[in-house]
C-alpha positions as CSV (number, residue, x, y, z in Angstrom):
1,X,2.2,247.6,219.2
2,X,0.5,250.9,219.7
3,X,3.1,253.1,217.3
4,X,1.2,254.4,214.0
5,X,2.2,252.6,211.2
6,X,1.4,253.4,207.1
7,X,-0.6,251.1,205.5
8,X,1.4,247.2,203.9
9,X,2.2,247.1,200.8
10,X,2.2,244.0,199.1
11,X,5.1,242.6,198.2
12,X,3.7,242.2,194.6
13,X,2.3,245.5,193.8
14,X,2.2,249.0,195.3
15,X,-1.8,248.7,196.2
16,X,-3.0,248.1,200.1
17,X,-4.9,245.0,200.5
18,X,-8.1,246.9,201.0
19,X,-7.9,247.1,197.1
20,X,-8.8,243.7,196.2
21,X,-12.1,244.5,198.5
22,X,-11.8,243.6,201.5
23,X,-9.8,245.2,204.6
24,X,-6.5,244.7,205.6
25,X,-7.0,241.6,207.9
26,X,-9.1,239.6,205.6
27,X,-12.4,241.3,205.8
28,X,-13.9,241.2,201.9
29,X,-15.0,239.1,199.4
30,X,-12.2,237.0,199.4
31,X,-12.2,236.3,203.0
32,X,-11.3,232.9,204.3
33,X,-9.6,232.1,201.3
34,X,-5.7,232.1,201.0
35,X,-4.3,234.7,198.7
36,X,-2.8,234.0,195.4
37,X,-0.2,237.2,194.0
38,X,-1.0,237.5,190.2
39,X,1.0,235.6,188.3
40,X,3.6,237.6,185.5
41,X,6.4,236.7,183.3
42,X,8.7,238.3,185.8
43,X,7.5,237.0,189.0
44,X,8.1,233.5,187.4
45,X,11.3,234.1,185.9
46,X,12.7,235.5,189.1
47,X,11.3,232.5,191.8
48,X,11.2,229.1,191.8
49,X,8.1,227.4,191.4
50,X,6.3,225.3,194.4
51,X,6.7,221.8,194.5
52,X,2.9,221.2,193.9
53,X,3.1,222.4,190.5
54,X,5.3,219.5,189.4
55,X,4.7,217.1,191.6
56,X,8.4,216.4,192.4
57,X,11.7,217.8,193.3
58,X,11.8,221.6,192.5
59,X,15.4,221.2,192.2
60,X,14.9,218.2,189.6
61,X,12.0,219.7,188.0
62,X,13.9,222.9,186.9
63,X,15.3,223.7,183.5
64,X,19.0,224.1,185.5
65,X,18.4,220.5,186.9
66,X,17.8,218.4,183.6
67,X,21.2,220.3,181.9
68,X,24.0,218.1,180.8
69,X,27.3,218.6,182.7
70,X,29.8,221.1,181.5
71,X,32.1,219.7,179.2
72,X,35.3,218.6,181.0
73,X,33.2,218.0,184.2
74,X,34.1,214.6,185.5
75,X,30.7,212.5,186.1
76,X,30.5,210.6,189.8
77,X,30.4,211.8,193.0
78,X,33.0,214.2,195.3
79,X,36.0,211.6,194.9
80,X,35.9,211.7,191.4
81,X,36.3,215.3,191.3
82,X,39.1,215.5,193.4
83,X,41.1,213.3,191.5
84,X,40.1,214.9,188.3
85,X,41.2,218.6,189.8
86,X,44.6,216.4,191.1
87,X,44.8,215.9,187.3
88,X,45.1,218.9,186.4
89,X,46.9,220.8,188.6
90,X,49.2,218.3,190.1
91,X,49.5,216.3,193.0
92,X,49.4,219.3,195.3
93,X,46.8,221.7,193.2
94,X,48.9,224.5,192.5
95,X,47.8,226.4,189.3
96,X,49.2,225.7,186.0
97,X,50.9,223.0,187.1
98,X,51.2,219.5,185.2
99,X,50.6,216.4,187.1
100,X,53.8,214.1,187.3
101,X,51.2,211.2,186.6
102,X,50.6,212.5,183.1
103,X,53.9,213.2,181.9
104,X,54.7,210.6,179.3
105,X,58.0,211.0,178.6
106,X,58.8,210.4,182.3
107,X,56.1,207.3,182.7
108,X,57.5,204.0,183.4
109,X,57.1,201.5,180.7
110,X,54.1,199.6,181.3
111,X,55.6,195.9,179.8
112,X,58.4,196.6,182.6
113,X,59.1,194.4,185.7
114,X,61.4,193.5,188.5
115,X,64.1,191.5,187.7
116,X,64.6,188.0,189.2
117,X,68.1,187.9,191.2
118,X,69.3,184.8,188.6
119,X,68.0,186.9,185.4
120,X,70.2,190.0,187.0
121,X,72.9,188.1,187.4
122,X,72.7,187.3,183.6
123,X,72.5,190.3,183.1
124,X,75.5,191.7,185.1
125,X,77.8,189.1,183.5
126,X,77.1,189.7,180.4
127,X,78.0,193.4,180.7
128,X,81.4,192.0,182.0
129,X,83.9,192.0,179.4
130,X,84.7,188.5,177.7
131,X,88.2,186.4,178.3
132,X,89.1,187.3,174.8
133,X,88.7,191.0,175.2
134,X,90.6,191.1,178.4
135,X,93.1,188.8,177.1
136,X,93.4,191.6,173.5
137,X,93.8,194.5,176.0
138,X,96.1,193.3,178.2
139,X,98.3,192.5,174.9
140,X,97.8,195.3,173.7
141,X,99.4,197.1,176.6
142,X,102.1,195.1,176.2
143,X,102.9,196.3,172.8
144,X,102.3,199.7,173.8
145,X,104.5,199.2,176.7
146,X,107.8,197.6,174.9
147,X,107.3,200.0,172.4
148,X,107.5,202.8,174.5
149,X,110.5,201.4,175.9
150,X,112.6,200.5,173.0
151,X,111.9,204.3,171.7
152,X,113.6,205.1,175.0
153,X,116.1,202.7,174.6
154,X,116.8,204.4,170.9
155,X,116.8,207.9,172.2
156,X,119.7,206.9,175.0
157,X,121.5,205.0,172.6
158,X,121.4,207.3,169.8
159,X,121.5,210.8,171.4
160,X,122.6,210.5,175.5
161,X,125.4,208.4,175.3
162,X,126.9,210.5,172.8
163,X,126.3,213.5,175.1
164,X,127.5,211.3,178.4
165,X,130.8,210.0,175.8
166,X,131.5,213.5,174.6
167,X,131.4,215.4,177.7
168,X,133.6,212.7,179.0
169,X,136.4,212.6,176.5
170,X,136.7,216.3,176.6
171,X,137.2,216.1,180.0
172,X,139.9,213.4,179.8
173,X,141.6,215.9,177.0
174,X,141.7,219.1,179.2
175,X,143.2,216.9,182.1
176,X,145.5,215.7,179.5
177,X,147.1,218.8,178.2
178,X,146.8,220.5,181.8
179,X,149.4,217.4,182.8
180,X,151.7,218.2,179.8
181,X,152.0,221.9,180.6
182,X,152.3,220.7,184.2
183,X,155.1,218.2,183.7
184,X,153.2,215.7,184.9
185,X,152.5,212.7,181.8
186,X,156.2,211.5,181.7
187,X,156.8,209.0,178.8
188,X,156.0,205.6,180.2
189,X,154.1,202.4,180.5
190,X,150.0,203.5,180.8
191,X,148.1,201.4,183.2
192,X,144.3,200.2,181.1
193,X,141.8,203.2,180.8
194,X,144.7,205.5,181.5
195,X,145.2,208.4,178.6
196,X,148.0,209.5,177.3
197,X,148.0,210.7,173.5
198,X,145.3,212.8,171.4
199,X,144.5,211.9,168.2
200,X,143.1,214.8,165.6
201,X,141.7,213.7,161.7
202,X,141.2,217.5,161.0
203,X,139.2,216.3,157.7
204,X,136.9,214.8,159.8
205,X,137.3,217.4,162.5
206,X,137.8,214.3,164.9
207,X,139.5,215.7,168.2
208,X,139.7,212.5,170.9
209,X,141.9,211.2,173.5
210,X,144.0,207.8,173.6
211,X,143.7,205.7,176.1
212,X,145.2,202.4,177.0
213,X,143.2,199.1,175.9
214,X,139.8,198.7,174.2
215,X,137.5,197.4,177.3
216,X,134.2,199.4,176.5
217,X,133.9,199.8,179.9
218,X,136.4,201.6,180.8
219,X,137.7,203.2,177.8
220,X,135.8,203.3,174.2
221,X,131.9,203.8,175.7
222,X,133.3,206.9,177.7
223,X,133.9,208.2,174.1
224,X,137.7,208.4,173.8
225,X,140.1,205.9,171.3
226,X,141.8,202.8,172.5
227,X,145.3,201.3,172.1
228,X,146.0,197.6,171.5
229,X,148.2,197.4,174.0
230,X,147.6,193.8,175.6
231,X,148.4,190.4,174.5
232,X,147.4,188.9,172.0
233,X,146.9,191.9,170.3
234,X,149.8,194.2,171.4
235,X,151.0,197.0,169.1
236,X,153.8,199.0,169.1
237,X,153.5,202.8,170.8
238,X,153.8,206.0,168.6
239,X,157.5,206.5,169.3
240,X,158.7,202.9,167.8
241,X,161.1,202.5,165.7
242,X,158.6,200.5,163.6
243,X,155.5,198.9,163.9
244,X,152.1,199.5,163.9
245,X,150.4,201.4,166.1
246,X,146.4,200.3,166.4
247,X,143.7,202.0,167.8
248,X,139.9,201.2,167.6
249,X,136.9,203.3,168.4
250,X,133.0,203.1,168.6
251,X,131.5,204.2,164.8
252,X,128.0,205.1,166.5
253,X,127.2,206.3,169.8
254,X,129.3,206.4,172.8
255,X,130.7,209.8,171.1
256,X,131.3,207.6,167.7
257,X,134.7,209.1,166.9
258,X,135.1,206.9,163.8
259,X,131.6,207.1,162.2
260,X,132.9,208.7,159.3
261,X,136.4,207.3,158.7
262,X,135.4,205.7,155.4
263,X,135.5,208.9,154.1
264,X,139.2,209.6,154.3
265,X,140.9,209.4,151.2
266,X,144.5,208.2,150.1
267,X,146.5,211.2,151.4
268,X,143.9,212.8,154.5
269,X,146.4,213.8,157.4
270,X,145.4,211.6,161.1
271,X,148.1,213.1,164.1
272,X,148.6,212.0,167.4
273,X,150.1,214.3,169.8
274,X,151.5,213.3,173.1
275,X,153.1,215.3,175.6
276,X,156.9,215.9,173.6
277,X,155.7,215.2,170.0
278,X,153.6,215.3,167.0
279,X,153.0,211.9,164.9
280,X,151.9,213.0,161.1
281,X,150.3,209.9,159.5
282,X,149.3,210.0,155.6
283,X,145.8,207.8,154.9
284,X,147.6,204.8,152.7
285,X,144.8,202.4,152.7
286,X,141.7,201.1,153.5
287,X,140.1,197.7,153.9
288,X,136.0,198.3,154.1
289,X,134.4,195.1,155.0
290,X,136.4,191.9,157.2
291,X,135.5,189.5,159.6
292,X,136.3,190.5,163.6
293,X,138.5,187.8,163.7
294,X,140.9,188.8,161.3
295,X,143.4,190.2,163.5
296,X,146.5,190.4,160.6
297,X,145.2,193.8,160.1
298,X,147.0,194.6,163.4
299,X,150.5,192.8,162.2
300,X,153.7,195.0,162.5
301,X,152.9,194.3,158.6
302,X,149.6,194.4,157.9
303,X,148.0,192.1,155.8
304,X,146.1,193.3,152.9
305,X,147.4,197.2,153.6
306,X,149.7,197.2,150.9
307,X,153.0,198.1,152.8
308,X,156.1,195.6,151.8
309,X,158.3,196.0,154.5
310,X,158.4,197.0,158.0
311,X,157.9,201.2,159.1
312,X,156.0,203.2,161.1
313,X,152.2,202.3,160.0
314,X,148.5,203.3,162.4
315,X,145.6,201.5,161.4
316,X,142.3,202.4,162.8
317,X,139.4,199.5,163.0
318,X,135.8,200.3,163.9
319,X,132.6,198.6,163.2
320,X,130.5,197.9,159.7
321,X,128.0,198.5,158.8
322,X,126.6,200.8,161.0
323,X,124.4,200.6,163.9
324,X,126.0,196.8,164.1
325,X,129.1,194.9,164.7
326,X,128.7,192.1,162.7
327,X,131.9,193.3,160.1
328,X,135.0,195.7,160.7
329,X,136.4,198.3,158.7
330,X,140.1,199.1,158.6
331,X,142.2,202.5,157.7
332,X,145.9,202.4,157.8
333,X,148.1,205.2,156.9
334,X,151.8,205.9,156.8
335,X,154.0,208.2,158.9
336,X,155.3,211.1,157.3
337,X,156.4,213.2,159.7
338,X,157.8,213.3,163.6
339,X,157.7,216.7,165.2
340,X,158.8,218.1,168.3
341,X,156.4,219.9,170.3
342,X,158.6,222.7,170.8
343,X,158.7,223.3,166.9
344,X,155.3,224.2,167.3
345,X,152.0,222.6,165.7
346,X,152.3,220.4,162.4
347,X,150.9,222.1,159.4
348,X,148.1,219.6,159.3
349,X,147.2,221.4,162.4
350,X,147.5,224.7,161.7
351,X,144.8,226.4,160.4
């Protein structure tokens, strides 16, 4: 290069060569001789020192070299690292997360193992429920079940066929007196289940039509009051001469006209109306407790009423106690009075 150029400076210091005595291309004293920079505290704290001086690795022979590892620094080579820094920041490194293999509370127990197919079978049967158990439930439901239906049993006994019986017998009434004012119910012989009379116990404030015969069927569970009026147990009609008229009726449900005729008292008005004529009856007599089979109650006579001689005598029989049929109870009264209908209502009607 032929360009003019200042004088080097040493890297070292601000002085030329030529300084040290000798020119800038070796000429001096020192000539031949390799140069050696002065040695200072900062020149050695800021470079690392030639092997030679050691006599082994720089890199080994340095203060940073002998240092212990950081704390938390995992010893071993790369691999060891990495799964250290999976560690700690989970399985796919993100920051601050927690690795999944370090979470206790999700870990699966260590003492557990896979199941062999005859110890899960053991194991599946005895979560099954014994014979016994199955045997107390399905019992159970049993109970449950009849109970349930014997309460609805109750409740159609108790309360809907009195609403099915009373809805009936008033209808039977109203068709009743619509005949009379019609002309239609002409005195006559009644065919069974037919009605043909009323009978009103104003103490009682019983209002309920006759009909003929007692079936349940067709006459006492549709709520009205039937007439003895078959063999063996035939009784005379209203308008007899004498006899004894006899009429029986439910004492609970099925409308349960009689439920409360033990009640009436020596004297208590019963009526039966037809289509021409009022019936007044006087309560004579009572008999509270006899056997079903005592039919003399029903005699033109009855037995045990206190009448003496033949007249115009009603007796009304129902069951006893109630809610059964074991007993019956019997009410007989007297007529006292016979009254056209054209005279208008019997005082015992008239309110």
């Amino acid at each position: 290069m032929t360009a003019l150029r200042p004088e080097r400076e040493d890297s070292y210091g601000t002085a030329p060569y030529e300084s040290f005595g000798g020119d800038a291309y070796g000429a001096g004293p020192y000539a031949g001789e390799p140069y050696q920079p002065p040695i200072d505290e900062e020149t050695v704290a800021l470079r690392i020192p030639p092997a030679s001086m050691f006599g082994g690795d720089p890199i080994s022979a340095s203060g940073a070299s002998t240092a212990s590892p950081a704390p938390g620094t995992p010893a071993g080579g790369r691999a060891a690292r990495r799964k250290a820094a999976k560690g700690r920041h989970g399985r796919h490194g993100g920051p601050g997360e927690v690795s999944e293999s370090y979470n206790g509370a999700d870990a699966p127990p260590q003492d557990e193992r896979p199941l062999s197919r005859v110890e899960a079978r053991r194991r599946q049967r005895a979560r099954k429920p014994s014979a016994a158990v199955v045997a107390s439930r399905a019992v159970g439901e049993v109970f449950i079940t009849t109970g349930v239906l014997m309460l609805l049993f109750v409740t159609y006994q108790l309360w809907w066929t009195n609403v099915r019986a009373h809805a009936q017998a008033d209808k039977e009434a109203s068709s009743l007196q619509d005949d009379w004012a019609n002309g239609k119910g002409a005195p006559g012989v009644f065919s069974p289940g037919q009605g043909f009379a009323i009978l009103h116990i104003p103490k009682l404030d019983v209002v309920v039509p006759i009909a003929e015969g007692v079936s349940n069927k067709k006459v006492l569970d549709k709520g009205m009051v039937g007439h003895y009026g078959e063999s063996p147990l035939q009784t005379a009609m209203p308008d007899a001469k004498t006899g004894n008229f006899g009429l029986a009726g439910h004492r609970n449900t099925h409308g349960e006209p009689f439920r409360y005729i033990n009640r009436l008292q020596a004297g208590d008005d019963i009526v039966v109306e037809t289509q021409d004529e009022y019936f007044v009856y006087k309560m004579a007599s009572s008999l509270p407790v006899t056997a079903p089979s005592n039919t003399s109650v029903l005699d033109p006579v009855p037995a045990e009423s206190g009448f003496t001689g033949p007249g115009r005598y009603i007796t009304l029989t129902t069951c006893t106690p109630e809610f059964t049929s074991k007993y019956r109870l019997i009410v007989w009264g007297k007529m006292v009075e016979e009254r056209p209908r054209s005279k208008g209502k019997p005082d015992a009607l008239v309110e």
